[in-house]
C-alpha angles and dihedrals in degrees: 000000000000111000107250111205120262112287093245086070085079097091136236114001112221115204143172108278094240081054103056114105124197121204131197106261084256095066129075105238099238104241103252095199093067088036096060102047093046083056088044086056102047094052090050109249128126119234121233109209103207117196109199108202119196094227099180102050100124084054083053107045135022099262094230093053101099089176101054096042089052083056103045085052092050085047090053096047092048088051094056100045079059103044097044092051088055100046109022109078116251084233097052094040122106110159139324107198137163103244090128131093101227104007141016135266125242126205115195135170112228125188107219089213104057103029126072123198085253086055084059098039091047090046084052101048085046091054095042088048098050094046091048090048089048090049098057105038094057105028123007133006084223114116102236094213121205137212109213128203123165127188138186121244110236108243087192130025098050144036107262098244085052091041078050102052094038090048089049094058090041082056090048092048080052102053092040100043090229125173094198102055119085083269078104103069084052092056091048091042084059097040090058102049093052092039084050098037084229108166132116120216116200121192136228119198123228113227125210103223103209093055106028086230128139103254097169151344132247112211115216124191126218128180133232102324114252093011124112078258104058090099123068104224091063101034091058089033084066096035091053092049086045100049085238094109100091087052093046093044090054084048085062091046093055098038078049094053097039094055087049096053086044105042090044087233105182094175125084134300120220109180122165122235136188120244078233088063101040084046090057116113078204095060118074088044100052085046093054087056098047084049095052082049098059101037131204093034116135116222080209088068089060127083114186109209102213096200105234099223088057099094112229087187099114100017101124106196089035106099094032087057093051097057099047086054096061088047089056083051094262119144125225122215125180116226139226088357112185082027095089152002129315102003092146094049084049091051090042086051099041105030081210122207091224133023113197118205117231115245081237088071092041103043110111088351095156093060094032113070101183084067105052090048078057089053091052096046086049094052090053087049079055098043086049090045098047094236127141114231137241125187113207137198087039095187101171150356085274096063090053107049083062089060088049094052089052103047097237121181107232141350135208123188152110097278087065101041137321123239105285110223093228121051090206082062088061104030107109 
């Protein structure tokens, strides 16, 4: 593999004012950037490397002008080390640095199992409006536009000054559409798992917490085992940056299909779908085909989790999909309610069947009040809606009892079984 030059080579490393730290002359500044993914790692998140690329210059500037171009550069930059500090958490936050020709570089922790990809692509747009807004109202009226690629730092196949570096020219491929950049291998990389159908889904039951019983299954899809794409997150993160996320979501609804027919499942189905997909005019169509293929399956066995933070505003098929689905038998949850924005706009649009809590309400209920007077005020949205509940990220017996004391529906979590690997395993 070809040497990349030492990380501090970057150039200037931009951080967070509370995070600057300053060393006597006689010490060597300990680089933060490695430092901050290693941490990353050992707390068990993933990093997202963001490339930010300024796609309108040459609207902005007169292209011969080298001194203007050099200080529009030096205006953006500043915009966004003010921008990120005031919307990136402390906590998420990494670096933001310049080592990039006509835009900056952003590093973020992100926890797989509390972020979706929405949750990255609204935090961007956030981060390219503001800037833009900030341009123009204190120096042109002119709309600075951005091109946006992220990438995932490789925990495994590479040392993490090298996973940087190679994530960082994947983001750029990305942002500049490029064919040449090693963009490509992830295109091939995506190509080949929905070529090749190759996709696992593992499978979480929900549990009825009243009776203890198995009501229903969540079905969790993982990529290729052992490659970058074995995670979620990032395998639809690329596919959604590729075009390639309505093939491989259809990918997920026949492989789902096809291991209920096998494994004789009766109980019910939970999968998760993309506002995008179910947006689709391609989509009920395609999913009445795949039903005529594997026979004797109910629609009324299937719930699709529309994910909350995934906006529906625009989506032009969307509503009219949805209501042919629930026509077919199909029910409609709605996913990680009380994590992002506009839930309760989501649940008034959608009068779900089913609303699913977020694990962020639920985390450490039973010593947090407030919580639990959020749990309560979900559960009278519910009642309104006429939508059953289910409570998600269950840790311990604790947890639990809340849910007890407050009569909630279901419940899905750890403390009551982890994802099995095989759905026949599970299959009853």
């Amino acid at each position: 593999m070809k040497k990349v030059k030492s990380v501090m080579q970057w150039g200037k490393i931009i951080l967070p004012l509370s995070s600057i730290r300053y060393y006597p002359p006689s010490f060597t500044l300990r680089n933060p950037l490695m430092e901050g993914v290693t941490n990353a790692f050992k707390a068990g998140h993933e990093v997202a490397v963001i490339v930010f690329k300024l796609s309108n210059l040459h609207n902005l500037i007169e292209p011969a002008d080298s001194q203007q171009h050099s200080k529009l550069l030096k205006v953006i930059k500043k915009l966004f080390q003010t921008v990120v500090e005031q919307t990136v958490d402390p906590k998420v936050l990494i670096a933001l640095h310049d080592y990039y020709g006509e835009g900056v570089t952003l590093l973020i922790t992100v926890d797989h199992d509390r972020h979706s990809i929405s949750d990255i692509d609204i935090l961007l747009k956030n981060i390219t409006d503001q800037v833009s807004q900030s341009y123009m109202k204190q120096y042109s009226s002119l709309y600075p536009t951005f091109e946006v690629g992220y990438m995932f730092v490789d925990k495994y196949d590479y040392s993490i000054q090298d996973s940087i570096f190679r994530a960082h020219r994947q983001a750029i491929g990305i942002a500049e559409k490029r064919e040449k950049l090693e963009i490509n291998e992830m295109l091939l990389a995506i190509n080949k798992i929905i070529t090749k159908k190759n996709i696992t889904l593992f499978a979480q039951p929900i549990i009825d917490v009243a009776t203890s019983e198995i009501r229903a299954w969540e079905l969790l899809t993982r990529g290729p085992k052992g490659t970058a794409l074995e995670a979620p997150l990032q395998l639809f993160s690329v596919a959604r940056q590729t075009g390639r996320l309505y093939e491989l979501e259809m990918i997920v609804m026949e492989k789902m299909l096809q291991q209920v027919k096998a494994s004789r499942c009766h109980q019910d189905i939970f999968v998760n779908c993309t506002p995008l997909t179910l947006g689709n005019i391609r989509f009920t169509s395609d999913l009445k085909k795949l039903l005529q293929k594997y026979r004797g399956i109910s629609p009324k066995q299937i719930t699709f989790e529309v994910t909350e933070q995934d906006s529906i505003e625009g989506l032009k098929n969307f509503a009219f999909n949805i209501n042919v689905l629930r026509l077919m038998g199909f029910r409609i949850a709605v996913d990680d309610t009380g994590a992002g924005y506009a839930s309760l706009s989501t649940i008034s649009e959608l009068m779900p069947d089913i609303i699913k809590i977020d694990r962020s309400v639920i985390e450490n209920i039973d010593k947090n009040s407030v919580k639990e007077s959020m749990l309560k005020g979900l559960l009278l949205v519910a009642k309104e809606a006429g939508s059953l509940v289910v409570a998600e990220g269950i840790e311990n017996q604790e947890e639990a009892s809340v849910l007890t004391r407050n009569n909630v529906d279901l419940a899905q979590g750890n403390f009551y079984a982890r994802p099995a690997m095989f759905f026949d395993e599970i299959a009853t």
